[in-house]
C-alpha positions as a printed Julia matrix, in Angstrom:
235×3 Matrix{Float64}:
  0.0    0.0     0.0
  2.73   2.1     0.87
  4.48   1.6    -2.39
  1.41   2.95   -4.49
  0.84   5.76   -2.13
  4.95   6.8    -2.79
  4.64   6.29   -6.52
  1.03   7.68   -7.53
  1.37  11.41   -9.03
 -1.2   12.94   -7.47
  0.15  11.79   -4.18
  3.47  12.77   -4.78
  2.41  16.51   -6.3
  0.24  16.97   -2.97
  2.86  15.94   -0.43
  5.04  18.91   -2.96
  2.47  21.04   -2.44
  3.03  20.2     1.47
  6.31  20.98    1.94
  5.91  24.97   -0.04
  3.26  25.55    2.25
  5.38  23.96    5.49
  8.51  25.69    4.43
  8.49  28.52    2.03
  4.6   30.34    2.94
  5.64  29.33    6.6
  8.94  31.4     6.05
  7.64  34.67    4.06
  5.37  34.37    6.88
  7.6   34.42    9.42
  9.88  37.08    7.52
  6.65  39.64    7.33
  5.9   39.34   11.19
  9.54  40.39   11.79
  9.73  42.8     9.03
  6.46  44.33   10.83
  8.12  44.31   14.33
 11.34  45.84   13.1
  9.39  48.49   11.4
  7.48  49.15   14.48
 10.89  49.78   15.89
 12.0   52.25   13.98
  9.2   54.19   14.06
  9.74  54.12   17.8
 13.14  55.21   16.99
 12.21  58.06   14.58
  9.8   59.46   17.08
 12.41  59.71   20.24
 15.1   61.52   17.57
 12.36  63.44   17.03
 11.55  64.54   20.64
 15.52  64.82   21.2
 15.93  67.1    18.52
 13.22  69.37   19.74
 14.91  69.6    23.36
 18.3   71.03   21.22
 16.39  73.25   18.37
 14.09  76.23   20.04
 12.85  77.57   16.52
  9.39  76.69   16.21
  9.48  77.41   12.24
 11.74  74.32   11.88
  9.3   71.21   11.37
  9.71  68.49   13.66
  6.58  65.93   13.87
  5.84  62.69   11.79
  2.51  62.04   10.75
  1.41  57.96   10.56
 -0.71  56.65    7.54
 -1.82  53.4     8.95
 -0.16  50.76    9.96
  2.67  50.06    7.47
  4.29  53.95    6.6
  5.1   56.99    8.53
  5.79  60.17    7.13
  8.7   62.59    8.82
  8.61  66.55    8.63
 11.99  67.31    9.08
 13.34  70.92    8.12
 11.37  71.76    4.74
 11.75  67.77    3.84
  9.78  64.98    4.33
 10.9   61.41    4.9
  8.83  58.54    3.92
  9.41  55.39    5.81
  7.12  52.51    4.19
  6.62  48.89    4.64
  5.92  46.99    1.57
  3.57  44.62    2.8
  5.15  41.21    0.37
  8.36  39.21    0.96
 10.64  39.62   -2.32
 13.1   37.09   -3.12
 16.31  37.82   -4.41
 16.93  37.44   -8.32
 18.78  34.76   -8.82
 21.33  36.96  -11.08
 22.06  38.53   -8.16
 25.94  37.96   -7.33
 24.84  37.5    -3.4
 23.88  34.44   -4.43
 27.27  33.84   -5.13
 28.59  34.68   -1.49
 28.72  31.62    1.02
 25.72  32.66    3.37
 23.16  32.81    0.51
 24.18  29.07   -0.35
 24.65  27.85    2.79
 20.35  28.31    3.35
 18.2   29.86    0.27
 15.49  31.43    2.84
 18.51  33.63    3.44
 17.28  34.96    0.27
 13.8   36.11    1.36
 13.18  39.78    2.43
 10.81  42.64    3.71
 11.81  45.79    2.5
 10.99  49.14    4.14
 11.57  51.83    1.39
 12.96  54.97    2.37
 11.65  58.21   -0.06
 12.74  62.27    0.31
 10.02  64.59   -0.48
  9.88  68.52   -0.21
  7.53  69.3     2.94
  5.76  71.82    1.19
  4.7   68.65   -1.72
  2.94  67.06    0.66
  1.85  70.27    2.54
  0.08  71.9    -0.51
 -0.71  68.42   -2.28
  1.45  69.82   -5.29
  0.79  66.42   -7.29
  3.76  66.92   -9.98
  6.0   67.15   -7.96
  8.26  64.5    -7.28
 10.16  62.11   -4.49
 13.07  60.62   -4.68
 13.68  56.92   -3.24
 17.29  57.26   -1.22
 17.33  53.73    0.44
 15.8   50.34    0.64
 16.12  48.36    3.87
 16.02  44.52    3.01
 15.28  42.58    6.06
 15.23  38.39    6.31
 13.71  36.08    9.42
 16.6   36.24   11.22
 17.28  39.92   11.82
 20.2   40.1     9.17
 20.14  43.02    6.78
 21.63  44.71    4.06
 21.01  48.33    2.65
 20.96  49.56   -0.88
 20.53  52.68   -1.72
 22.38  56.67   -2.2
 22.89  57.17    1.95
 25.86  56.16    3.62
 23.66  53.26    5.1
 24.29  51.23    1.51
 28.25  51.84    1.73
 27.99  50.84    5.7
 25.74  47.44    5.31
 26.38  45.52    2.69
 27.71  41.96    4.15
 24.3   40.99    5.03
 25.92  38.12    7.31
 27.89  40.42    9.44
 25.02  43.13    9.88
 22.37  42.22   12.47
 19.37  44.47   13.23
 19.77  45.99   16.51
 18.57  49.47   18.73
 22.0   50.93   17.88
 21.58  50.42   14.09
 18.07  51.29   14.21
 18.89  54.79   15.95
 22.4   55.29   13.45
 19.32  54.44    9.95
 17.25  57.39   11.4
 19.98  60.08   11.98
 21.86  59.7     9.06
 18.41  59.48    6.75
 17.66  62.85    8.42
 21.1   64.16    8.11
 21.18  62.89    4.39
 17.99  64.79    2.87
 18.77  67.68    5.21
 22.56  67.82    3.33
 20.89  68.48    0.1
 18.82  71.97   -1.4
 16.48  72.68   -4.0
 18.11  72.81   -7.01
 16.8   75.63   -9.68
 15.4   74.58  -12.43
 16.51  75.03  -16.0
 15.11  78.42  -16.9
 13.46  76.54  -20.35
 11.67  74.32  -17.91
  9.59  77.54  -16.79
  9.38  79.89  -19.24
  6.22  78.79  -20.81
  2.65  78.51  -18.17
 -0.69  78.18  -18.99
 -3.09  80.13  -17.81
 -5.02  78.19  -15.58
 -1.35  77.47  -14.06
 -1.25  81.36  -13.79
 -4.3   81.98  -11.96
 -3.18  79.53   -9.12
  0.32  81.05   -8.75
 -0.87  82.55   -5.62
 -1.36  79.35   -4.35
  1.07  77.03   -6.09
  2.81  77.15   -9.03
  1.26  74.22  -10.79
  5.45  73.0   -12.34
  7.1   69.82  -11.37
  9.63  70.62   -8.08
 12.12  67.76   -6.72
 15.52  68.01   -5.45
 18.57  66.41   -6.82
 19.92  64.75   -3.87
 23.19  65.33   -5.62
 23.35  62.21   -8.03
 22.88  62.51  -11.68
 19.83  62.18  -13.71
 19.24  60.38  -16.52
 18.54  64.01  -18.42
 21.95  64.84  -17.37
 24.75  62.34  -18.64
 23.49  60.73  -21.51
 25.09  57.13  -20.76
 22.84  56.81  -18.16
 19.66  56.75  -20.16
């Protein structure tokens, strides 16, 4: 009996269908419930940098607060930018063109390959403030967390050239609080560019009867990396 059981097809594609469900949905599972709690810490994190920068700056015209939009992204008023801090709510493997697949801790387990990512964007506060809808963010960072607390960062902070050996870094309070300040210090670093004088020389004129309120033309900063529109080997 048990020799049909082991070779009938159906039997053998449902006991397949057993082991995804017992180890790979089990583990994305288990990698979203600590990419949630991990996420819950920073926010804890961002909001005590928060209250210790107000002790240290007394102008009340420099923005300070965060603002939550449920349960999975947080948005930070710092200066005149705003950080958004946002849990994508899958797990993402890694590609497997990716050379970390290459590196002895990726082969030693492949659910070492499975991440949450919190994405990290910089937006002008007064975007958000005046719901200017063309204007545009920037993503400077993406956080990619597996089940056991190791990380790595990619991104245009100094996070990415600080974590990349994803076996060596290890989610902790002290990294949590050292990802806040230097994503505030980062977008604070970096000014609104000007923009090319041919980008603005030509309005319509429902855009000119809401200057008062907003100039209705695309605003973002440069972050200080190039665009595609400026070196054309990057297009």
């Amino acid at each position: 009996m048990e020799e049909q059981e082991s070779t009938d097809p159906i039997a053998q594609n449902r006991n397949h269908l057993t082991q995804l469900l017992l180890n790979k949905s089990a583990l994305k599972q288990d990698i979203a419930h600590e990419s949630v709690v991990i996420f819950n810490e920073l926010k804890a994190q961002i909001k005590l940098e928060l209250e210790a920068l107000r002790t240290l700056v007394h102008d009340d015209r420099v923005r300070l607060y965060f603002k939550e939009r449920g349960d999975y992204e947080i948005h930070v008023y710092i200066g005149s930018d705003v950080l958004v801090f946002s849990l994508h709510q899958n797990v993402f493997r890694l590609p497997d063109n990716n050379p970390l697949w290459g590196t002895a801790y990726f082969q030693s387990e492949e659910r070492h390959g499975y991440f949450g990512i919190i994405y990290v964007y910089n937006f002008l506060a007064e975007s958000l403030i005046q719901n200017r809808l063309s204007d545009s963010g920037y993503l400077i960072s993406r956080i990619f967390l597996n089940k056991d607390r190791h990380f790595f960062v990619e991104g245009r902070t100094q996070l990415a050239a600080l974590f990349r050996d994803t076996e060596r870094n290890l989610w902790s309070p002290s990294i949590c609080a050292l990802a806040v300040q230097i994503s505030f210090a980062y977008v604070l670093s970096f000014d609104l560019y000007i923009p090319p004088f041919d980008l603005q020389e030509e309005i319509t004129v429902n855009q000119m009867h809401y200057m008062g309120e907003s100039l209705k033309l695309q605003t973002g900063k440069r972050l200080g990396f190039k665009m595609k529109s400026d070196d054309p080997d990057l297009a």
